[in-house]
C-alpha positions in Angstrom: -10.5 11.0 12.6 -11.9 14.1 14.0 -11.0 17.3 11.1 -10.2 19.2 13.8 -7.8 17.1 15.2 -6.4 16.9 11.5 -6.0 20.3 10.9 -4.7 21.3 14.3 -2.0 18.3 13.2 -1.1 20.2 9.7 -1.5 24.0 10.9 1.6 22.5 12.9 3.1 20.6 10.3 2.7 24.3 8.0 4.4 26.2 10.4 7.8 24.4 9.1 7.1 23.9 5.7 7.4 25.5 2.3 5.2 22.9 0.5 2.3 23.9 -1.4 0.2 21.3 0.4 0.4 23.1 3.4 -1.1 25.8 2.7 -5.0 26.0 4.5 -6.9 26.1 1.6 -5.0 23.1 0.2 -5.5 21.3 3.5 -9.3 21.6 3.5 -9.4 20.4 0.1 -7.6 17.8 0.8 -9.6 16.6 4.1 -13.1 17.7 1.9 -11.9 15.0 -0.8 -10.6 12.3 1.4 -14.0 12.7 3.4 -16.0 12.1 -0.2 -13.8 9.6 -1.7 -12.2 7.3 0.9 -16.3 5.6 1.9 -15.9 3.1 -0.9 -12.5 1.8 -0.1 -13.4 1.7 3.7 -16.6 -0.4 2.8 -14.6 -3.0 0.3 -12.5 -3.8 2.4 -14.7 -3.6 5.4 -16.7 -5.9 3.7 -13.8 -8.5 2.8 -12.9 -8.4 6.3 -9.8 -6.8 5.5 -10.1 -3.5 7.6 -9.1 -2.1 10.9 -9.9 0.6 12.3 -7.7 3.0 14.4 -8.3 5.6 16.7 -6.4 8.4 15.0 -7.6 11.0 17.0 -4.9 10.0 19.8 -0.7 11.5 19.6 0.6 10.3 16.5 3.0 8.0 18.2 0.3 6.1 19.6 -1.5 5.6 16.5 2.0 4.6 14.9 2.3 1.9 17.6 -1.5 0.9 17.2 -0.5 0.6 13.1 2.1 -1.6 14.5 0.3 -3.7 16.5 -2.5 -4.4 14.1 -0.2 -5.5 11.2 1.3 -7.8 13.6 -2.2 -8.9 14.9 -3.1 -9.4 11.5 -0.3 -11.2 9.7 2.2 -12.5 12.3 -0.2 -13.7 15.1 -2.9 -14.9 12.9 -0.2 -16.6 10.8 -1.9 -15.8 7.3 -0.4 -15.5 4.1 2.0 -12.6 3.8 0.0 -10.0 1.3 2.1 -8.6 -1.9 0.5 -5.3 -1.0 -0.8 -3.4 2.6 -2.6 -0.6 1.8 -3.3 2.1 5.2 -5.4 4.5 4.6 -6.0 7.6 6.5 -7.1 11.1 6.0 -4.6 14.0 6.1 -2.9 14.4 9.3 -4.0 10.9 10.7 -0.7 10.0 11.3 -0.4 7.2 9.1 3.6 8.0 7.9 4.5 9.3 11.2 
């Protein structure tokens, strides 16, 4: 996901919130150590065939349908086992509990 896309998305989300996570110098923390820390899950499970990518850059309601739609592809369609866990993953602002 593009960071500006990310913070336009929580500068937004700021605007009606109290939280101490919105606050910018909070959010660039939080997009700085997603950036450095989420490269090792991505390549696990990249390299388990286990990952798909989004484009998350897009209105969050289309990246909530394309969630959708690949956890359907993924576990209905290809009719594998049911996992005990899903794990998304997404930086800050990618829309990922829209």
């Amino acid at each position: 996901m593009d960071k500006k896309v990310a913070l336009e998305r929580l500068q937004e989300r700021s605007k009606s919130s109290d939280k101490p996570e919105d606050q910018m110098a909070v959010i660039e923390k939080r997009l700085n150590n997603f950036e450095k820390n989420s490269s090792v899950v991505v390549k696990h499970f990249e390299s388990v065939k286990k990952l798909a990518r989004i484009d998350c850059n897009r209105p969050m309601d289309s990246v909530f349908r394309q969630v959708c739609l690949k956890i359907d592809e993924q576990l209905y369609y290809k009719k594998i086992e049911l996992p005990r866990v899903l794990f998304i993953c997404g930086g800050p602002g990618a829309g990922k509990g829209t």
